[in-house]
C-alpha positions as a Markdown table, in Angstrom:
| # | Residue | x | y | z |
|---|---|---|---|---|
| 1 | Unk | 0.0 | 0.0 | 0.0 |
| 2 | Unk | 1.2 | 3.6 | -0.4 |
| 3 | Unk | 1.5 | 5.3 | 2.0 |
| 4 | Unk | -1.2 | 7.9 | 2.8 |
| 5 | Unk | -0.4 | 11.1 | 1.0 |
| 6 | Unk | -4.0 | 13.0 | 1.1 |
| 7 | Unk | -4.1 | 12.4 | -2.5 |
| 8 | Unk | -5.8 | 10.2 | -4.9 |
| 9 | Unk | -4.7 | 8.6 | -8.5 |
| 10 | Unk | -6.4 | 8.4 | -11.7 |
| 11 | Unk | -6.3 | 6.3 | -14.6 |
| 12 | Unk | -5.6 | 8.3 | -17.9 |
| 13 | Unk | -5.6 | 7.5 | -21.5 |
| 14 | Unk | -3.9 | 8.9 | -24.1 |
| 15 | Unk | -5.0 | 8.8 | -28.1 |
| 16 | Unk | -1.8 | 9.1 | -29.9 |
| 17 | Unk | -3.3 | 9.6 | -33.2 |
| 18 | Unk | -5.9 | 12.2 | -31.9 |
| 19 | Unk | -3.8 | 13.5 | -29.4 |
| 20 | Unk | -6.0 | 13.7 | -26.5 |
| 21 | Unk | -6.2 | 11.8 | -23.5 |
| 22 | Unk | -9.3 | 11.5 | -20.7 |
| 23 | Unk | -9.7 | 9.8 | -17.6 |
| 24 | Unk | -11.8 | 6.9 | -18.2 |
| 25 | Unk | -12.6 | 6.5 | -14.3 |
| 26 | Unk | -14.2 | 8.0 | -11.3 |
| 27 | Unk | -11.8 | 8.9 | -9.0 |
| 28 | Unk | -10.7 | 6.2 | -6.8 |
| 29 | Unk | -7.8 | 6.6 | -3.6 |
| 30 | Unk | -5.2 | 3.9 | -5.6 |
| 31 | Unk | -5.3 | 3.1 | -8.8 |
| 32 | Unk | -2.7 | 0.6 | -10.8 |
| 33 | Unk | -0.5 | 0.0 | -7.8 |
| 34 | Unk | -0.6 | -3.6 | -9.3 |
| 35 | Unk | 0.1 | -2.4 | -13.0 |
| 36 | Unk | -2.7 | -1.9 | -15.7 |
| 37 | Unk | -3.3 | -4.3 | -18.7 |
| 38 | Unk | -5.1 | -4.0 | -21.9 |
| 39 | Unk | -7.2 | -7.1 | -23.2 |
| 40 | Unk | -6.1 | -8.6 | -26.3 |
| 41 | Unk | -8.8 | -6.8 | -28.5 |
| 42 | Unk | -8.4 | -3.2 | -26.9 |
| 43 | Unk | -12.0 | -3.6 | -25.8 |
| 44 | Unk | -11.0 | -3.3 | -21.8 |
| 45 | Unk | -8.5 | -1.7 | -19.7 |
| 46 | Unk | -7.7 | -4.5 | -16.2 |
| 47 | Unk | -5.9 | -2.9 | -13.2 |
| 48 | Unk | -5.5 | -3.2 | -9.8 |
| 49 | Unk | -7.5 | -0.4 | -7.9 |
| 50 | Unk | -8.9 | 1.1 | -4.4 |
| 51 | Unk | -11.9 | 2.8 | -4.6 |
| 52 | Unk | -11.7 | 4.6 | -1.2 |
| 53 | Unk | -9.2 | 5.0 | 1.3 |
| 54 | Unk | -9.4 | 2.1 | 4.1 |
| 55 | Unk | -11.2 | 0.1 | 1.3 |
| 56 | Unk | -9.9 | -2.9 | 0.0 |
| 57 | Unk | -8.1 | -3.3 | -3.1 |
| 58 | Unk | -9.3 | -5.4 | -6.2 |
| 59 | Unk | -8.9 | -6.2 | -9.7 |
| 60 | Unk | -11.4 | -4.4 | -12.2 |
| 61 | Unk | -12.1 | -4.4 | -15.3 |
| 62 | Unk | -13.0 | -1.0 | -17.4 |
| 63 | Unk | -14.0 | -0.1 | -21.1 |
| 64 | Unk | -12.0 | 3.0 | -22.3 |
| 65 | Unk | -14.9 | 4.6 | -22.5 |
| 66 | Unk | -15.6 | 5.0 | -19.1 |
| 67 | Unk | -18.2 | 2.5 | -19.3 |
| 68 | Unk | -18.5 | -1.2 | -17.8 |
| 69 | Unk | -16.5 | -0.9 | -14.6 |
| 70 | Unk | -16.7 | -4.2 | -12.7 |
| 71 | Unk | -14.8 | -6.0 | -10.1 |
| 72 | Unk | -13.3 | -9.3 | -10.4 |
| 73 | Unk | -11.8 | -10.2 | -7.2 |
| 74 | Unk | -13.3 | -9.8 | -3.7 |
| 75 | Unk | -11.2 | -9.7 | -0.9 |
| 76 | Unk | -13.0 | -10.3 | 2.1 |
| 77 | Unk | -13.7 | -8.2 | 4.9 |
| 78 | Unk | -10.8 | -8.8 | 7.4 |
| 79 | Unk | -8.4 | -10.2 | 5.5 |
| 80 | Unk | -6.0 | -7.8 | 4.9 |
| 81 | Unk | -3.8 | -7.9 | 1.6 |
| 82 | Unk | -3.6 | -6.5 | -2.1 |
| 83 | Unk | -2.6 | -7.9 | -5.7 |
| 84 | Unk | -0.2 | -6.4 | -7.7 |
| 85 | Unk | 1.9 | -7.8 | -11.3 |
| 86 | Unk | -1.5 | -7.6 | -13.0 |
| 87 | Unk | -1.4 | -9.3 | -16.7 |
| 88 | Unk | -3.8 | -10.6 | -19.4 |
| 89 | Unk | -3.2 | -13.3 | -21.1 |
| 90 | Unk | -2.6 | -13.1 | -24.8 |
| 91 | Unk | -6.1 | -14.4 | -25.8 |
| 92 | Unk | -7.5 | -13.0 | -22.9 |
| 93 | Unk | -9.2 | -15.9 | -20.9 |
| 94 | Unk | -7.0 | -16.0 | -18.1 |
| 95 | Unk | -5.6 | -12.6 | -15.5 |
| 96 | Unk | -2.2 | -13.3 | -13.2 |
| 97 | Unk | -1.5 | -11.5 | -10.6 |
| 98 | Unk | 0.4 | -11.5 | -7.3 |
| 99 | Unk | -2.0 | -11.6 | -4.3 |
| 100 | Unk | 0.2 | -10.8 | -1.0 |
| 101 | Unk | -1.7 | -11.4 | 2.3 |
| 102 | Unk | -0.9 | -10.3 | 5.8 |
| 103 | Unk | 0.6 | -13.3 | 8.3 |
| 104 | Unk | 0.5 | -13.0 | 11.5 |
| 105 | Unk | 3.8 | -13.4 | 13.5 |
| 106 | Unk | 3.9 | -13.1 | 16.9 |
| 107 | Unk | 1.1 | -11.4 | 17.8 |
| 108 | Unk | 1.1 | -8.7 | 14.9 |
């Protein structure tokens, strides 16, 4: 996690050819910590995200168009942890990722 700065991140996108770029996302307190991935048509962006602070994170899923947000993953009340490495696979069926969880040693 990083560490509490009073700020939040965005995903952005940038049109080379039509030189813009918009921010396909409501605001959310992390975003891509885990890395952003494209599916293998262009049809979705994946990343790692945390909607608001003291929220978990997840893995979602996001048109470019702002459109279709939806979580994949559900971590579970209490348990802390986050993913990060996020990647699609090349014909898209399949997301890796590295999903580190808190163990408890000694009491903490």
């Amino acid at each position: 996690r990083i560490p509490d700065q009073g700020s939040v991140s965005d995903l952005w996108i940038i049109d080379l050819a039509k030189q813009q770029e918009w921010r396909p996302l409501p605001e959310f307190y992390q975003v891509a910590p885990g890395g952003v991935d494209w599916s293998p048509d262009g049809a979705f962006i994946y990343f790692v995200g945390e909607p608001a602070k003291d929220e978990y994170s997840n893995i979602y899923k996001i048109r470019p168009d702002g459109t279709e947000l939806t979580q994949l993953t559900r971590i579970a009340d209490g348990t802390p942890g986050y993913q990060s490495d996020l990647s699609v696979s090349e014909d898209g069926s399949l997301i890796a990722y590295v999903k580190e969880v808190a163990v408890s040693r000694d009491g903490q």
